[in-house]
N, C-alpha and C positions, 0 to 999 in steps of 0.2 A: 706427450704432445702439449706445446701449449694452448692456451684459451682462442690467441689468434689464429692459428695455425689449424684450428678446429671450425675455424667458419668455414659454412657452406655457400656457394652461389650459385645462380642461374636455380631452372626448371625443376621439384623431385615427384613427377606424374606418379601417383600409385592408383588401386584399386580405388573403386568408388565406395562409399558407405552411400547410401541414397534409400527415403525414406519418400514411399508412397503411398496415399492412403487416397480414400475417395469412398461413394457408396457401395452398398453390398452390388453386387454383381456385374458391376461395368468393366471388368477386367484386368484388376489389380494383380490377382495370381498368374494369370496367362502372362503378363507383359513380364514379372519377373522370372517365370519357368524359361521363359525365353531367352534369358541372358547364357553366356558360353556355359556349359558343365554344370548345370546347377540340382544342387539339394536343397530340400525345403524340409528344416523343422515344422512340425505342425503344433500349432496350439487347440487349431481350431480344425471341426471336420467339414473341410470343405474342398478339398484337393481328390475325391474320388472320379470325379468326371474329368482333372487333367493328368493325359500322359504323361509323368516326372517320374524322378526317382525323387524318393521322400523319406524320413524315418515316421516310424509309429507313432502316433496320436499320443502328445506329452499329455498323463496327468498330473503332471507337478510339475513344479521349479527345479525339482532336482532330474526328473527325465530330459528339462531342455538344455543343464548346464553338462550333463551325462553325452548330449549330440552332439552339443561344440568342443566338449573336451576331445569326443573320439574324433572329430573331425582334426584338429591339432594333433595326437599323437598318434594314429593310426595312418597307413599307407592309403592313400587312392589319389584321383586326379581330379577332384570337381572342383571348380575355378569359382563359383558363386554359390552364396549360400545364403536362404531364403528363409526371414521367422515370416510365417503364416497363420496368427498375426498378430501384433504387439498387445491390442487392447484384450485379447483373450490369453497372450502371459502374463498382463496386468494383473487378471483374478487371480492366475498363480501365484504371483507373488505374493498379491495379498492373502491368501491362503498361508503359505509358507509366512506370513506374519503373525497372523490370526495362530498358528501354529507353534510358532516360536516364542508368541507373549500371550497363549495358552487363553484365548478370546475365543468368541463365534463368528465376530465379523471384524472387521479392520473402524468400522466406525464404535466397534465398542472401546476402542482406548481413548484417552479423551486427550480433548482438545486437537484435532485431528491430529495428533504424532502419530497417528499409523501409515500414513504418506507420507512422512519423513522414513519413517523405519522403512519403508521400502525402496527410499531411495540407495542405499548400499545394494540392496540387492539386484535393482537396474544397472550398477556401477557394476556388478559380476558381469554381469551377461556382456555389458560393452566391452569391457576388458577381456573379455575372452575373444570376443567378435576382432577385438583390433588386433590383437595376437596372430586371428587365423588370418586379417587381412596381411597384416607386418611379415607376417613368418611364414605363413604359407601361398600368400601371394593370393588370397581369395575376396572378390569383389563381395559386398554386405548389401543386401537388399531387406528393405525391413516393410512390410506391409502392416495398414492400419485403413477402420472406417473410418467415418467421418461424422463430426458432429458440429452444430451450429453454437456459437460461444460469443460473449459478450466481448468484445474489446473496449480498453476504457485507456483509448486515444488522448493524450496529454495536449495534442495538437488543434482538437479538433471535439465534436461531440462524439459521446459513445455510439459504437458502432454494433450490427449481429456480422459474423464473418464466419467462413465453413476453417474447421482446424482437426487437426488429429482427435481420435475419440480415448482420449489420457486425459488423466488426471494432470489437473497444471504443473504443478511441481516434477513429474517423469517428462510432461509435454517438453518445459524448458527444455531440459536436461539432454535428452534425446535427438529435438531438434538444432539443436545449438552442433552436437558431434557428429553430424550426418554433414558431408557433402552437398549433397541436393535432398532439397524437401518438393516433391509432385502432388499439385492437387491433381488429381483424375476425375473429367469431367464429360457432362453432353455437352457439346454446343448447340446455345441455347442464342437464336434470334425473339428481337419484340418488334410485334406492328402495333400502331395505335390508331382505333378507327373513331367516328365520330360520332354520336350514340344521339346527335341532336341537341338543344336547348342548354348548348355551352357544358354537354359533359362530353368526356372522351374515354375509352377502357382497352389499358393495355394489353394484349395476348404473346402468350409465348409461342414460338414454333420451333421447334427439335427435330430435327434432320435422321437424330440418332449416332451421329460423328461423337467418336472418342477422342478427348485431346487430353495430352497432360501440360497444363498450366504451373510456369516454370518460374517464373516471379510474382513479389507478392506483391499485394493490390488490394482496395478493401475488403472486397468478398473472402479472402485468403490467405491463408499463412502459404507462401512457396520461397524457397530462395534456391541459386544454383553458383557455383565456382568455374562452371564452366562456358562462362558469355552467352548463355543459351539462350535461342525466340523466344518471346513468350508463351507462345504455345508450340508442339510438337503431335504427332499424330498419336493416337496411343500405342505404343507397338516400340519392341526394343530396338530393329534393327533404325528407327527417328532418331529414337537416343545416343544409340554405341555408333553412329555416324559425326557424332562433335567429341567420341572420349578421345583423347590424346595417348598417344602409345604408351604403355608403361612398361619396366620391365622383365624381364622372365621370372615366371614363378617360380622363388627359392626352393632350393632340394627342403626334401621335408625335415622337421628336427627328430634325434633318438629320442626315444619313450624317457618320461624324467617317473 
């Protein structure tokens, strides 16, 4: 075939990779257990109180590259598949670093190359993850906390902003290959009352409303491929109401 004759046109919808992170317990796990079929690698132990099917509590890097492998060459039918949650395979990796260049911590090798050495081994895990979306037709759901982080605005003065709880260098990396990045948030109104003698003091009020915040803005790292509101309720069935049809989950591939 030639080169011309090899281009592609119009729409090629596939699964999502979509990356959402926000505080502990505002319901990051719930919103992803809720997507079609889904599995959740654990990293962390925090999936006892929800209904899922799950594998065993990974203690290493090689337990969670052992779940995606089996998910790729093993039979079954689950359509998404859930790391629960990045910043806690973070330690595994760096572990499996600390491991591999025979250290106690990842900050003992100098000059901080031990965040480089782990970037290959985040480069596993997504290439396995695109595999099982490519090949086996499985939506990729990646959970993360959240942590507050300097931004250093070229445009503008330094700013604080809420961002995945990664190190920069996996942050990049990870955010850039994801579809959609979700901040998970309360919605949070202010009143300003008048305190007298030309002062004023702002108050937050919290409702308790779940949203996920779907572009990004100063408070936020979010982006989305899918023209999506700004914000969305938190809840999959807000989301999987803009994904565009994709198509049928390829038969599975023989065991290599």
């Amino acid at each position: 075939m030639s080169t011309i004759a090899s281009i592609i046109a119009g729409t090629a919808p596939g699964p999502r990779r979509i990356l959402v992170y926000g505080t502990a317990g505002i319901g990051k796990s719930t919103f992803a257990i809720q997507a079609p079929r889904s599995i959740a690698i654990q990293t962390e132990d925090g999936l006892g109180a929800i209904d899922c099917h799950r594998f065993p509590l990974a203690a290493s890097f090689a337990e969670v590259m052992n779940a995606i492998t089996a998910l790729y060459r093993e039979q079954h039918d689950y359509g998404t598949v859930v790391i629960d949650s990045l910043d806690w395979l973070e330690r595994l990796i760096w572990a499996e670093v600390c491991r591999l260049r025979q250290v106690a911590t990842i900050e003992d090798i100098p000059y901080g190359k031990g965040y480089t050495f782990a970037l290959p081994l985040w480069q596993n895990v997504l290439d396995g993850l695109a595999a099982l979306r490519a090949e086996r037709g499985m939506t990729i759901i990646l959970i993360a906390h959240t942590k507050v982080e300097r931004f250093e605005d070229p445009e503008t003065d330094s700013y604080d902003r809420y961002a995945p709880r990664l190190h920069k260098t996996a942050s990049a990396v990870i955010t850039e290959w994801c579809d959609e990045v979700l901040f998970a948030a309360y919605r949070v109104h202010t009143r300003t009352s008048d305190e007298g003698f030309n002062r004023t003091r702002t108050h937050a009020i919290g409702s308790g409303e779940r949203v996920l915040r779907t572009t990004e803005r100063p408070s936020h790292l979010a982006k989305n491929r899918l023209n999506l509101p700004d914000e969305l309720p938190l809840a999959w069935s807000s989301f999987a109401a803009h994904l565009p049809p994709t198509d049928p989950i390829p038969a599975a591939p023989t065991t290599r």
